[in-house]
C-alpha positions in Angstrom: 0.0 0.0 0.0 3.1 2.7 1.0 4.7 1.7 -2.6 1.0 2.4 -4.3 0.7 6.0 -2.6 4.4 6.6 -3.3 3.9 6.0 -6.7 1.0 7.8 -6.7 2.4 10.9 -5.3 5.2 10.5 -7.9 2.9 10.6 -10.6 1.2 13.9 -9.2 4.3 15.8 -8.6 5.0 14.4 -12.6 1.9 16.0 -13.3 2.3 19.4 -12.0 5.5 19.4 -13.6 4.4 18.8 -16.6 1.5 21.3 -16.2 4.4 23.8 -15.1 5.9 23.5 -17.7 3.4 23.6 -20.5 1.7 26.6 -19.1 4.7 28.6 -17.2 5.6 29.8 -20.8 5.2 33.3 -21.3 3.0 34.8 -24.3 1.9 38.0 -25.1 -0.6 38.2 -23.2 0.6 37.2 -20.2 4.5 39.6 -21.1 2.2 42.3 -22.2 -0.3 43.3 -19.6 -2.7 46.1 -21.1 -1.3 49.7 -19.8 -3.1 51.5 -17.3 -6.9 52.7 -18.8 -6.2 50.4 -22.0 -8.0 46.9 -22.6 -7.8 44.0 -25.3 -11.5 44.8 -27.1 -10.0 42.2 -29.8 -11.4 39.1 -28.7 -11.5 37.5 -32.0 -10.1 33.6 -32.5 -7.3 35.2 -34.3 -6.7 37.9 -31.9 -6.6 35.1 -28.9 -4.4 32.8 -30.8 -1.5 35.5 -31.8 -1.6 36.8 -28.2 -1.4 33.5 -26.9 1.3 31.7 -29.1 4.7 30.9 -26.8 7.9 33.1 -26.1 11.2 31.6 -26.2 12.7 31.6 -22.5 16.2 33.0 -23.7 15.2 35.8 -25.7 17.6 34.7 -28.2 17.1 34.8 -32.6 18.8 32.8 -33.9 19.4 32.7 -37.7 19.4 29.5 -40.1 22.2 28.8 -39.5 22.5 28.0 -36.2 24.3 31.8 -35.3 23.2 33.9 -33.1 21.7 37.4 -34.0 23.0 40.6 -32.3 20.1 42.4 -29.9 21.0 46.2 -30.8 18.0 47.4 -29.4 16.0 45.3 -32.1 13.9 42.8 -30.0 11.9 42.5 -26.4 10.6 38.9 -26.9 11.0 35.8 -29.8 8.4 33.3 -30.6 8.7 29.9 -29.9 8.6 27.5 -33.2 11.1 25.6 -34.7 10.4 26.5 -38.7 11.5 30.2 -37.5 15.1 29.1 -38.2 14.1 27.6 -42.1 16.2 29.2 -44.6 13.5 30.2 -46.4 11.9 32.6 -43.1 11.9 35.9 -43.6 10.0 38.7 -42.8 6.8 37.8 -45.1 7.3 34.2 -44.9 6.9 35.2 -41.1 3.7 37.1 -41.4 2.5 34.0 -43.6 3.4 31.3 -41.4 1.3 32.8 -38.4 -1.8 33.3 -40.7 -1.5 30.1 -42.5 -1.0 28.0 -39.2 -3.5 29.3 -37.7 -6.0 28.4 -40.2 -4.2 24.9 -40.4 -5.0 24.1 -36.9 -8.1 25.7 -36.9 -8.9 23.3 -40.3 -9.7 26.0 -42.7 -7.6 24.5 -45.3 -10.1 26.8 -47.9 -8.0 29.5 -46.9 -4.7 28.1 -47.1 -4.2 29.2 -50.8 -0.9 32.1 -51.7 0.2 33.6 -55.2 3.6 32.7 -55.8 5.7 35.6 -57.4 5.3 34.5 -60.9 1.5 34.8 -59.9 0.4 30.7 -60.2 -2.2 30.3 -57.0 -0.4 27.5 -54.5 -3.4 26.0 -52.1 -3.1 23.0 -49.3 -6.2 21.4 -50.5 -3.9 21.0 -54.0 -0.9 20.1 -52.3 -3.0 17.3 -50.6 -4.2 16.2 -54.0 -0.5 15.9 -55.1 -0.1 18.9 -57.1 3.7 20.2 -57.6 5.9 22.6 -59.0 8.7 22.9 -60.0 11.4 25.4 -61.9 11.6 25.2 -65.7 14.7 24.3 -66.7 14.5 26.4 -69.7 12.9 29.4 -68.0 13.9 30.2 -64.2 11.4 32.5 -63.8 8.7 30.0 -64.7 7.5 27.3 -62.6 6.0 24.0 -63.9 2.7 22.6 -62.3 2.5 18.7 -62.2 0.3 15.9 -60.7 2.5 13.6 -58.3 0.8 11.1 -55.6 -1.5 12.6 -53.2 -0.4 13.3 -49.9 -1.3 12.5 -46.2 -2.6 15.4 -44.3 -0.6 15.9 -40.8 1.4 18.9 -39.9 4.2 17.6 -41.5 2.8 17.7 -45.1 1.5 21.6 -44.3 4.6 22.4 -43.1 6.8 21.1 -46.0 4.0 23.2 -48.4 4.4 26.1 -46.1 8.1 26.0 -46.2 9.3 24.1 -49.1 6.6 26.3 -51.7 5.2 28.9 -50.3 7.9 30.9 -48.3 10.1 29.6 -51.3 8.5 31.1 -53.8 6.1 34.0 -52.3 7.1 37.2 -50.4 6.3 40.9 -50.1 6.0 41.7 -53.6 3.4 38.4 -54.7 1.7 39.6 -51.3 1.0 43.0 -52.4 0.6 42.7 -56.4 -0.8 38.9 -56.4 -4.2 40.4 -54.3 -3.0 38.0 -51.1 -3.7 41.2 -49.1 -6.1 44.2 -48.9 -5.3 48.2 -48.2 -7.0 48.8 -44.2 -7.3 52.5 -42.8 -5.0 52.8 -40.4 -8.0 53.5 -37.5 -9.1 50.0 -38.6 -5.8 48.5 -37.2 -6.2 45.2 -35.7 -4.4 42.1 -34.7 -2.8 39.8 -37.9 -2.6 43.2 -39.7 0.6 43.9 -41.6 2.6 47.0 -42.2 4.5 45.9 -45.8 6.3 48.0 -48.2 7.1 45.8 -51.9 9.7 47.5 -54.2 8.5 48.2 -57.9 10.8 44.9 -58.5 10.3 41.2 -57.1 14.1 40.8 -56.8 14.2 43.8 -55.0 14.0 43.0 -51.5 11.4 44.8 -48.9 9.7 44.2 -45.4 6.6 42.7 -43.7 5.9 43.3 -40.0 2.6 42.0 -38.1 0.3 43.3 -35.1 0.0 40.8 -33.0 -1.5 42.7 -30.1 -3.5 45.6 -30.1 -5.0 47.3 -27.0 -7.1 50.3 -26.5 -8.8 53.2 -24.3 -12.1 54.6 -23.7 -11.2 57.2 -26.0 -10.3 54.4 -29.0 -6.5 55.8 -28.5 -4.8 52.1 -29.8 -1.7 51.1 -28.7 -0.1 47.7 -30.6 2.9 45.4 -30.9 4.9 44.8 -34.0 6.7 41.2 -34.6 8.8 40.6 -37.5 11.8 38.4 -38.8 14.2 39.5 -41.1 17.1 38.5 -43.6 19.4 36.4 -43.3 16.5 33.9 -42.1 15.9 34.1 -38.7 13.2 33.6 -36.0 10.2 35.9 -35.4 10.7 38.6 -32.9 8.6 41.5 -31.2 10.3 44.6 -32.1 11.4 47.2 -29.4 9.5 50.8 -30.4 12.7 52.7 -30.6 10.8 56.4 -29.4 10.1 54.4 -25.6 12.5 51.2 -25.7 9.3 49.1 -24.8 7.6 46.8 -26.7 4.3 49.1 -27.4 3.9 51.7 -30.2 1.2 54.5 -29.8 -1.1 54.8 -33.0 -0.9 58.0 -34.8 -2.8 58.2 -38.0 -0.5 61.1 -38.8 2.9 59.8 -38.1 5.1 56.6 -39.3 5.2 54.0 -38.3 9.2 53.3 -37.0 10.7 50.2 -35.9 14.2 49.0 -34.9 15.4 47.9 -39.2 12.6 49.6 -41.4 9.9 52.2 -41.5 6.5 52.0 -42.7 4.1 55.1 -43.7 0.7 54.6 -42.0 -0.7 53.8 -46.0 0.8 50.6 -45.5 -0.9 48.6 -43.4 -2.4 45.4 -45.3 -4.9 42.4 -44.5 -4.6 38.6 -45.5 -7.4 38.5 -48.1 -8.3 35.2 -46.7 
């Protein structure tokens, strides 16, 4: 009997190990505490599941490579997932990857679909069927689409579409002139928005940042966090607002938008058109 409640005191102190673990992780929400007289009024699923998603413990980016990226005042906090160090993540693929795996886990595979750059429409629910591309070998800037054995669905398979296809061959400039993403007023501004700038030329690289958290007053005065990643490929991190060294940036319709490696005028804040 002293062996049984020994083992069963084991298995509870197991337990609430396990639950320490699992829930001692810090998110958004629980990092970024509303300021005094401000209040999440986004309560959306999306909303919920951005402010939610895990921080890394060490507060350290990390790029593809396995190196370490310098802090110069850049970052306060880094998600937690282990595709942010693909050599494909950069600072759309980023923006992507939390829109697209939210709907993933969330099955709305009808809205997993992206242009790629060349402006062929990539969707899970074709990747599942076993459609492919690839490069043709007498045009690089054309892909080839071809019918190979249909696929399992699991997170592995969305993740090799994600990464292998998508973030391969889409970025700021398919975002923005492929129609993935609709102009928003910046009053509008919610969480999953993105500021993103596209040069006139697809090989010309430019940036993607989200809002992951937006809080606001009684007087509709918003306050929000910015999360990007960047190139070389590296993991998603929540930007330090360079005017107050925190984490927050006060909206101003008026005013750019400034963040540690780019700025954004307030005419370019987008919306997944999904």
């Amino acid at each position: 009997m002293k062996k049984i409640y020994n083992m069963k005191n084991l298995l509870f102190t197991l337990a609430l190990l396990i639950s320490f673990g699992s829930f001692g992780q810090n998110t958004i929400e629980t990092k970024y505490t509303p300021p005094e007289g401000y209040e999440r009024t986004y309560n959306d699923a999306y909303s919920k599941f951005l402010r939610e998603f895990p921080l890394k413990e060490n507060n350290i980016v990390k790029y593809y490579d396995g190196e370490e990226k310098y802090n110069d005042n850049i970052w306060d906090a880094v998600f937690d997932y282990k595709t942010g160090t693909h050599r494909w993540h950069q600072c759309a693929d980023a923006a992507i990857y939390l829109n697209a795996l939210y709907n993933y886990e969330n099955k709305l595979y009808n809205k997993l679909s992206f242009h790629f750059t060349n402006g062929d429409l990539t969707t899970y629910n074709d990747w599942l069927s076993g459609i492919d591309y690839k490069v043709d070998s007498n045009d690089t800037n054309k892909l080839i689409k071809y019918q190979s054995e249909d696929r399992v669905d699991n997170f592995e398979t969305f993740l090799n579409w994600l990464t292998e296809r998508v973030m391969l061959w889409a970025g700021t400039w398919s975002l923005e002139n492929r129609n993935d993403v609709i102009q928003i007023d910046i009053g509008e501004m919610m969480p999953g928005d993105i500021f993103l700038e596209s040069m006139e030329s697809p090989s010309s690289p430019g940036h993607a940042v989200t809002v992951v958290d937006v809080v606001k007053n009684q007087n509709g005065k918003k306050k929000f966090i910015l999360s990007q990643s960047y190139m070389p490929s590296q993991e998603q991190q929540i930007l330090i607002n360079p005017e107050n060294g925190s984490g927050r940036s006060i909206l101003d319709e008026f005013k750019d938008v400034v963040t540690p490696q780019w700025s954004f005028t307030v005419t370019q804040l987008k919306r997944f058109n999904n």
